[in-house]
C-alpha positions as CSV (number, residue, x, y, z in Angstrom):
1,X,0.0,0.0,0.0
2,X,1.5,3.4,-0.9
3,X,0.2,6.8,1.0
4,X,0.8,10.0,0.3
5,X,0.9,12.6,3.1
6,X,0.8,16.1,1.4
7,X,1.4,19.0,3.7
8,X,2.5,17.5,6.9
9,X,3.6,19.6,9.6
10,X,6.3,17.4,11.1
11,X,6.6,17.2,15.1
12,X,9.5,15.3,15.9
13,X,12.3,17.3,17.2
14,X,14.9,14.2,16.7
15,X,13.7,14.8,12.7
16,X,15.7,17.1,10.6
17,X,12.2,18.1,9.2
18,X,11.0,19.1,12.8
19,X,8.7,21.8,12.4
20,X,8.7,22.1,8.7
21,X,5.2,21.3,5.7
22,X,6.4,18.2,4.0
23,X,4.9,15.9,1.7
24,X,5.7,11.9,3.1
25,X,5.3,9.3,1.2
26,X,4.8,6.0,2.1
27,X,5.2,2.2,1.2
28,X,4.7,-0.8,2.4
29,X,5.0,0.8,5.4
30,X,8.1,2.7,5.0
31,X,8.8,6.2,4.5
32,X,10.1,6.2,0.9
33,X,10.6,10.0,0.4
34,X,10.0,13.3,2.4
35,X,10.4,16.8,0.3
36,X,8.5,19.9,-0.3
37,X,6.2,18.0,-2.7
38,X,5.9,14.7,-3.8
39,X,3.3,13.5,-7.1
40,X,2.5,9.7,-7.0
41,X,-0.6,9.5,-8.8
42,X,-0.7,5.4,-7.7
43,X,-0.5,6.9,-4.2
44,X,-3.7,6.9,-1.8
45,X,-3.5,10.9,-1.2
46,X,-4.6,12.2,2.2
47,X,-4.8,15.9,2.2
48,X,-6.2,16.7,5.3
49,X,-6.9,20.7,6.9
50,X,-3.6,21.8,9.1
51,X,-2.5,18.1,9.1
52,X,0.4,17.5,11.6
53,X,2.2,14.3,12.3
54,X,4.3,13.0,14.7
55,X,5.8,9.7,16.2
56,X,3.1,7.3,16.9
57,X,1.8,7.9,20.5
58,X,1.9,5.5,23.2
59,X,-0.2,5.0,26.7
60,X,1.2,3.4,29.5
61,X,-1.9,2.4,31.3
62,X,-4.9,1.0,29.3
63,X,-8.0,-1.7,30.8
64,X,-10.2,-3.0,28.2
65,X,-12.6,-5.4,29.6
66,X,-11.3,-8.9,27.9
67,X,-11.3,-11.4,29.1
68,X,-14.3,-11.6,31.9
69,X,-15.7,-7.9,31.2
70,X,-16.6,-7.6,27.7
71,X,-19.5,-6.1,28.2
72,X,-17.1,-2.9,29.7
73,X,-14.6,-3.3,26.3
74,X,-13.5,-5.8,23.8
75,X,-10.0,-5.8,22.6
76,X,-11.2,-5.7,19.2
77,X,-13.1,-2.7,20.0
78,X,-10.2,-1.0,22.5
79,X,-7.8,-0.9,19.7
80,X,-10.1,0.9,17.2
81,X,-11.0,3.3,19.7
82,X,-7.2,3.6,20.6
83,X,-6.4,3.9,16.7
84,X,-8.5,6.7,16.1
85,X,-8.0,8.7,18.9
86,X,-4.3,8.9,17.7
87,X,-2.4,5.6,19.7
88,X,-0.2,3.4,17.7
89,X,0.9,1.5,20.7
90,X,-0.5,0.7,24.1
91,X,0.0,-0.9,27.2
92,X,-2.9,-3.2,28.6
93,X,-3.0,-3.6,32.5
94,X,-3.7,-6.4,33.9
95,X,-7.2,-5.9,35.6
96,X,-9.3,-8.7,33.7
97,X,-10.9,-12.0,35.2
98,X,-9.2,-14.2,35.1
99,X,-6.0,-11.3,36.1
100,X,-3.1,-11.2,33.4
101,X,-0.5,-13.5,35.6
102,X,1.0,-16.4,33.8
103,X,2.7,-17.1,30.0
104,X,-0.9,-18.1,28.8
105,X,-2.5,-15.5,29.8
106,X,-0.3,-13.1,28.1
107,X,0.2,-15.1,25.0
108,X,-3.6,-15.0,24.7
109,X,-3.7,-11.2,24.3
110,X,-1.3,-11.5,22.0
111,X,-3.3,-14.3,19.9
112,X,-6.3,-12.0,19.9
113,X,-4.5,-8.9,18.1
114,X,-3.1,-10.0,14.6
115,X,-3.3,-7.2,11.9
116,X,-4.0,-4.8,14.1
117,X,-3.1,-1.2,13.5
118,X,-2.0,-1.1,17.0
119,X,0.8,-2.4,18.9
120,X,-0.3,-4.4,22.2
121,X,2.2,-4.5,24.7
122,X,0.7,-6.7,27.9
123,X,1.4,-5.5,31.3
124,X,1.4,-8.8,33.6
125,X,0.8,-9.1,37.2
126,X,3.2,-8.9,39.8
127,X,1.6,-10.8,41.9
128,X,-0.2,-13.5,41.7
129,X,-4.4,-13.3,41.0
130,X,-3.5,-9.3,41.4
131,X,-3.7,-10.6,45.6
132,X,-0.6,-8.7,46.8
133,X,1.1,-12.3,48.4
134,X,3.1,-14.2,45.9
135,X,5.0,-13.3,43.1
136,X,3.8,-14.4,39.7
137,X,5.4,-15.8,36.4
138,X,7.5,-12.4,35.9
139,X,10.0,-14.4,34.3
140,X,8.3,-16.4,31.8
141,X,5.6,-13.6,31.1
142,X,8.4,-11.0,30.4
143,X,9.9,-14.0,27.5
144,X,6.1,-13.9,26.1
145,X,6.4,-10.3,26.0
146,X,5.2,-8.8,28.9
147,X,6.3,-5.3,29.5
148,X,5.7,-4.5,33.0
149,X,4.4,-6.2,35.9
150,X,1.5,-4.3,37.7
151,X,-1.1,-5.0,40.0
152,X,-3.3,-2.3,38.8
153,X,-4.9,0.2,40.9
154,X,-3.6,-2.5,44.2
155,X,-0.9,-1.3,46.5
156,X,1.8,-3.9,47.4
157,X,1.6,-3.5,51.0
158,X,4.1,-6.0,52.0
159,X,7.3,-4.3,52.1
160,X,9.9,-7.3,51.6
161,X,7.9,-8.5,48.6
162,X,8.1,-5.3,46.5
163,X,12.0,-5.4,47.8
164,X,12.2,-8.9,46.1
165,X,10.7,-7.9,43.3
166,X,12.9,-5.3,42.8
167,X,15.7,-7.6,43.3
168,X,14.2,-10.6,41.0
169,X,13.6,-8.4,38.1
170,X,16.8,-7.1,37.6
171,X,18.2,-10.3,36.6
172,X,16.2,-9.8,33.2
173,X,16.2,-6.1,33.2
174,X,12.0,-6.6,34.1
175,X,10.3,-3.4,35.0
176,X,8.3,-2.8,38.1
177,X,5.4,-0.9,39.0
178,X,3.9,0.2,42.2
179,X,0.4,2.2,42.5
180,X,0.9,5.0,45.4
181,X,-1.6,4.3,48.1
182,X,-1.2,3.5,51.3
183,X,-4.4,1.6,52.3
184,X,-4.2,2.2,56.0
185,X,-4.0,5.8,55.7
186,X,-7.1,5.9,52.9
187,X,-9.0,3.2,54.2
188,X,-12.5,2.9,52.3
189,X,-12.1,6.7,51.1
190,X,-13.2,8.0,47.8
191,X,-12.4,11.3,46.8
192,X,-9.7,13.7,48.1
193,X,-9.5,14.7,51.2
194,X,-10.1,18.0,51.5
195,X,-12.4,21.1,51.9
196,X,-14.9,19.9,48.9
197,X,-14.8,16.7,49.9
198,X,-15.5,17.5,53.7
199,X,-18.4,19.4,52.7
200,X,-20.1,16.8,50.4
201,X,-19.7,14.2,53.7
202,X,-17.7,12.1,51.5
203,X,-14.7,10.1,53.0
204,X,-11.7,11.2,52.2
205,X,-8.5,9.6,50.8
206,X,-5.7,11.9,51.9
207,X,-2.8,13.0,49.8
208,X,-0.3,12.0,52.7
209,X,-1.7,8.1,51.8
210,X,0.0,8.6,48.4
211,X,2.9,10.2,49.3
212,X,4.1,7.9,52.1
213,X,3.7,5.3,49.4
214,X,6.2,6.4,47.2
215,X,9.0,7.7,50.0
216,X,8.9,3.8,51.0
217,X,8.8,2.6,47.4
218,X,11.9,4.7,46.9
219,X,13.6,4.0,49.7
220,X,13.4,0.4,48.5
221,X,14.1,1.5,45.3
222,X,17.8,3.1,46.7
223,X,18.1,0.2,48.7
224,X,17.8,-2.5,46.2
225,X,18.7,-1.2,42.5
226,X,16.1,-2.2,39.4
227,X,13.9,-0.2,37.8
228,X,10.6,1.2,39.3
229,X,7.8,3.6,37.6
230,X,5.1,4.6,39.8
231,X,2.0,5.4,37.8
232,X,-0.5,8.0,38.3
233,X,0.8,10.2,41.1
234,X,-1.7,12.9,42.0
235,X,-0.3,15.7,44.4
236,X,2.5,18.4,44.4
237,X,4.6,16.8,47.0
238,X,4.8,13.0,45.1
239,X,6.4,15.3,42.4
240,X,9.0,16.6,44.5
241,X,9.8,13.1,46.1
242,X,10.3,11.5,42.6
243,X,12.3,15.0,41.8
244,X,14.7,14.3,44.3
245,X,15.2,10.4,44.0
246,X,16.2,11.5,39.9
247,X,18.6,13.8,41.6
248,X,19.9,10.7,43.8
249,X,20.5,8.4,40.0
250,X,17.4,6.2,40.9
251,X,15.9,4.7,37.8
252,X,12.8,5.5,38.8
253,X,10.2,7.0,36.1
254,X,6.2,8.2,36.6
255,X,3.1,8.9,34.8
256,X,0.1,11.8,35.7
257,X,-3.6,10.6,34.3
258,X,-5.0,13.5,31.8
259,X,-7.4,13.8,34.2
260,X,-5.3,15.5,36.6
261,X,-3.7,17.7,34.7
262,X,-7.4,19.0,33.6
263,X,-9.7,18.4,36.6
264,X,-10.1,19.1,40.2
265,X,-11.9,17.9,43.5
266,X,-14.0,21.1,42.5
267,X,-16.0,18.8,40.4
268,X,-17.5,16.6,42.7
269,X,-20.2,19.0,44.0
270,X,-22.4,17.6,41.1
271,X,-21.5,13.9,43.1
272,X,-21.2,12.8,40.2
273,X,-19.5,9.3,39.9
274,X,-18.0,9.8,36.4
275,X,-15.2,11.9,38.2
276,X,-14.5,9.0,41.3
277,X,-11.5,8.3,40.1
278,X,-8.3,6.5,41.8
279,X,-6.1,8.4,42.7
280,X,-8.9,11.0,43.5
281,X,-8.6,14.2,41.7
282,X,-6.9,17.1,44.0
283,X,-6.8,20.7,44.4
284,X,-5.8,23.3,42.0
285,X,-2.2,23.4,43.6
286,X,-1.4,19.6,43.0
287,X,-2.9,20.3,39.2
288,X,-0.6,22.9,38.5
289,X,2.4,21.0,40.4
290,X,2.3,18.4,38.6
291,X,2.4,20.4,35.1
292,X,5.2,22.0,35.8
293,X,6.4,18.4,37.1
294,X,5.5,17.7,33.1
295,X,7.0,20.6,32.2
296,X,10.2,20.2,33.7
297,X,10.8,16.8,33.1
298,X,10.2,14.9,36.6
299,X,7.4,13.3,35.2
300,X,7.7,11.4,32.5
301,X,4.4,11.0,30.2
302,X,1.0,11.1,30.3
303,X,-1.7,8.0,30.3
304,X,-5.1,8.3,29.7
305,X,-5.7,5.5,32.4
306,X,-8.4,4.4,30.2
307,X,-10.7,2.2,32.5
308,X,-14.1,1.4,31.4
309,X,-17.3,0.4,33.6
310,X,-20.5,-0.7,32.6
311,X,-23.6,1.2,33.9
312,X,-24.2,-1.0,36.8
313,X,-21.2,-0.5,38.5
314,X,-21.0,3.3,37.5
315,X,-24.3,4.8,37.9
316,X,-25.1,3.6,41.8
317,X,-24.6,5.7,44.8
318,X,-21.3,7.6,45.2
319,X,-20.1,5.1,48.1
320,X,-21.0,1.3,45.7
321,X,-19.6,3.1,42.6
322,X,-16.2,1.5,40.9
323,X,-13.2,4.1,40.5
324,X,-12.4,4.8,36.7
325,X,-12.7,6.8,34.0
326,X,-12.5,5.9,30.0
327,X,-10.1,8.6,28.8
328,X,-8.6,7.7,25.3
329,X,-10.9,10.1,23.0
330,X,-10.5,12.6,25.0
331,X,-7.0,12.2,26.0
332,X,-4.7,14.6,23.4
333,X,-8.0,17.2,22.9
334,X,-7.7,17.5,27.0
335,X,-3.4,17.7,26.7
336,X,-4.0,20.5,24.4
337,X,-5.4,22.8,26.4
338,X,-2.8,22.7,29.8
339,X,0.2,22.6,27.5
340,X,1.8,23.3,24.4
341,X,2.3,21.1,21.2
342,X,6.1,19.8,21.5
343,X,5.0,19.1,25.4
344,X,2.1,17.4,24.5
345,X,3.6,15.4,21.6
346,X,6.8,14.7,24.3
347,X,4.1,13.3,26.9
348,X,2.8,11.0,24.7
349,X,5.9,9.3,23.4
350,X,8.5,9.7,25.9
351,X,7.0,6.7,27.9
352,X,7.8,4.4,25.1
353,X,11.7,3.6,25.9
354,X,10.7,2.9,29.7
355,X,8.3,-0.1,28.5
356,X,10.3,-1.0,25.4
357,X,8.7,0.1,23.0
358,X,10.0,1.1,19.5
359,X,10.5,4.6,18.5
360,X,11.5,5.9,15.2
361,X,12.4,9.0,14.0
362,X,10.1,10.8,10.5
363,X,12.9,10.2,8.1
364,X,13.0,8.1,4.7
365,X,13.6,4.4,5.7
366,X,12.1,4.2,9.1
367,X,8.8,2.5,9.6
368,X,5.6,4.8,9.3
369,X,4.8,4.5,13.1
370,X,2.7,7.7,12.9
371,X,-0.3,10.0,14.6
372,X,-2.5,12.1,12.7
373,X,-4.0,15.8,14.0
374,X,-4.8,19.2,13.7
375,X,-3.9,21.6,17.0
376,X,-5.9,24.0,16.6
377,X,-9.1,23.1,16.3
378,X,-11.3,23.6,19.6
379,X,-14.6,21.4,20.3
380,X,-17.1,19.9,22.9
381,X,-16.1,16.6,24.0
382,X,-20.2,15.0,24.4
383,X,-21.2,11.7,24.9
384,X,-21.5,11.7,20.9
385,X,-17.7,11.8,20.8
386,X,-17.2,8.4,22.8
387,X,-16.6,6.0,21.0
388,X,-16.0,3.0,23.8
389,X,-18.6,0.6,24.9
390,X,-18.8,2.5,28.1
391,X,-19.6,5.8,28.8
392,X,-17.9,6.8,32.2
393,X,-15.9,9.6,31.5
394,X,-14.3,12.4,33.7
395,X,-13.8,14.9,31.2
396,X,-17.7,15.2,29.7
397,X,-19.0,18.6,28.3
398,X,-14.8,20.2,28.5
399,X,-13.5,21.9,26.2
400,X,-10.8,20.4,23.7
401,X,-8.1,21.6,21.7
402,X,-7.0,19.3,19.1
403,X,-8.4,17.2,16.8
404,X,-7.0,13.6,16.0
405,X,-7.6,12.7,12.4
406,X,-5.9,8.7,12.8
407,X,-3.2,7.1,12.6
408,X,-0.8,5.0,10.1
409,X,1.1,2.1,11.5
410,X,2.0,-1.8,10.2
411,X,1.3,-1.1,6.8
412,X,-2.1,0.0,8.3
413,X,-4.2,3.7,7.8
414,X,-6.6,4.5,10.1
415,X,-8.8,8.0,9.8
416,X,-11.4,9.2,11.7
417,X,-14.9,9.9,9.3
């Protein structure tokens, strides 16, 4: 298949055509030629309004229902909604029934994704069942291609068993992740704890209960080597920890949810239980801590911590609702409007050496790992705009900036109608 890509601004700042209009062709998917302007008649030509493209994004932290919660998200359906918001690559937690914790597990995700336009890369458990007691198959799932290991949204609260993980894992250069909550501190609460939560009666789960999370995690971390990335931190002083343990030579890397970087605990006066979320969303003072944490480096990329959940276990009373949020439509529109367009394009992509995933430069004889979008365009992210099988988003009615248009990856095109 050959594609022709006329007037592409390129966003790539390891491209020597960073920043520039180019016409890229493609084929087989390989970038044959970039120049001012390219006629290949036998070409499929997409001409597209403002079109920009950059290296193919990447999310760290995606839960599609399958297997054991279809009725939440297929994989099938996961990936298309992942394709055309602008992913060419994501990683799937391990949050299904039966829990992602052995070689067969992970080679059936991998059985269910040929020809897809997206890379799967399956995050394992680290422990085994998701239970916090044993270790599971890191070993053997890391040879079937696991990229992580992560109990999703589940503490390990046994201190010597994240310490021997840490240990174990280097022997095979394994990454390890560790959510930041410390259970005894935010013990059955929901939302943040704070003046708007305390108001609403709700119970709160304090910002100290994430933070004393990760100074243990890191001072296991200095104690035992390895490599550790704690996802989703939430409050301005888990950015400073992680700040300082770089500072120290720790190989220690994070993530921040889109929906922190947008929302805060100002939300939930609606009690609403599209915006319970784990970690809970914070005050404006952790928001804009942690994009200058972006800004600056300390953190390292943004997920969209896609997690969808059907209506039963969404729409119920604040207290019986599940934590999550579907975020991957909304994800680069939402970026868009706390940051600018390198920053953006650098939170989406830097992630990918940390989990081992392959990035290429836009130049002539690298694969066409690409996303597809024009900046500029604002709109109304609705309910019409989802395109998952659930509808439990955080970021309903906001404003976006930014308008994916596909992607092009394996030989594949993907563009939105």
């Amino acid at each position: 298949m050959k594609i022709l890509l006329k007037s592409a601004t390129i966003v790539d700042p390891t491209s020597k055509h960073h920043l520039k209009k180019r016409d890229v062709l493609i084929e087989k998917g390989i970038i044959k030629k970039i120049a001012t302007a390219i006629s290949e008649t036998s070409a499929n030509t997409i001409s597209l309004k403002n079109l920009h493209i950059s290296q193919g994004w990447f999310d760290s932290s995606v839960s599609f229902g399958e297997p054991g919660y279809e009725e939440r998200e297929t994989l099938e359906n996961g990936l298309r909604v992942a394709a055309k918001s602008g992913f060419t690559a994501v990683a799937v937690n391990a949050n299904t029934n039966p829990v992602t914790d052995s070689k067969s597990d992970i080679k059936f995700l991998k059985s269910k994704i040929h020809n897809s336009p997206v890379d799967l890369y399956p995050t394992g458990a680290l422990t085994t069942g998701s239970q916090g007691v044993d270790l599971a198959e890191l070993y053997d799932m890391q040879n079937e291609g696991a990229v992580s290991f992560y109990d999703y949204q589940k503490p390990i609260t046994n201190a010597n068993l994240l310490k021997i993980a840490l240990q174990y894992v280097q022997n095979f250069n394994g990454l390890v992740q560790s959510f930041p909550l410390e259970v005894s501190v935010a013990k059955n609460g929901m939302v943040n704890e704070e003046v708007n939560g305390t108001k609403l009666g709700l119970k709160g789960i304090p910002a100290l209960s994430e933070e004393l999370q990760i100074a243990r995690d890191l001072y296991l971390l200095e104690y035992t080597g390895g490599r550790l990335h704690i996802p989703t931190i939430s409050t301005a002083a888990s950015v400073q920890l992680i700040k300082e343990a770089k500072k120290k030579g720790l190989q220690v890397t994070c993530s921040v949810c889109i929906n922190h970087l947008y929302l805060t605990d100002d939300v939930l006066e609606s009690f609403d239980t599209d915006y319970k979320v784990l970690p809970p969303l914070r005050t404006e003072k952790d928001r804009r801590a942690l994009l200058k944490g972006l800004k600056d480096g300390i953190i390292d990329g943004v997920t969209s911590d896609h997690n969808p959940i059907d209506v039963e276990h969404k729409r119920t009373e604040f207290d019986h609702a599940l934590f999550g949020s579907i975020g991957l439509e909304s994800c680069f529109g939402a970026l868009l409007k706390v940051t600018d367009l390198e920053a953006a394009i650098n939170s989406l992509t830097r992630l990918k050496s940390t989990f081992g995933v392959v990035s290429s430069s836009i130049a002539e004889g690298a694969p066409a790992n690409l996303s597809l979008f024009n900046p500029d365009v604002e709109w109304i992210f609705t309910e019409e705009s989802i395109l998952s099988t659930s509808k439990n988003t955080a970021l309903k009615n906001q404003t976006m900036k930014g308008n994916v248009y596909g992607i092009i990856n394996n030989n594949q095109l993907v563009i939105n109608e």
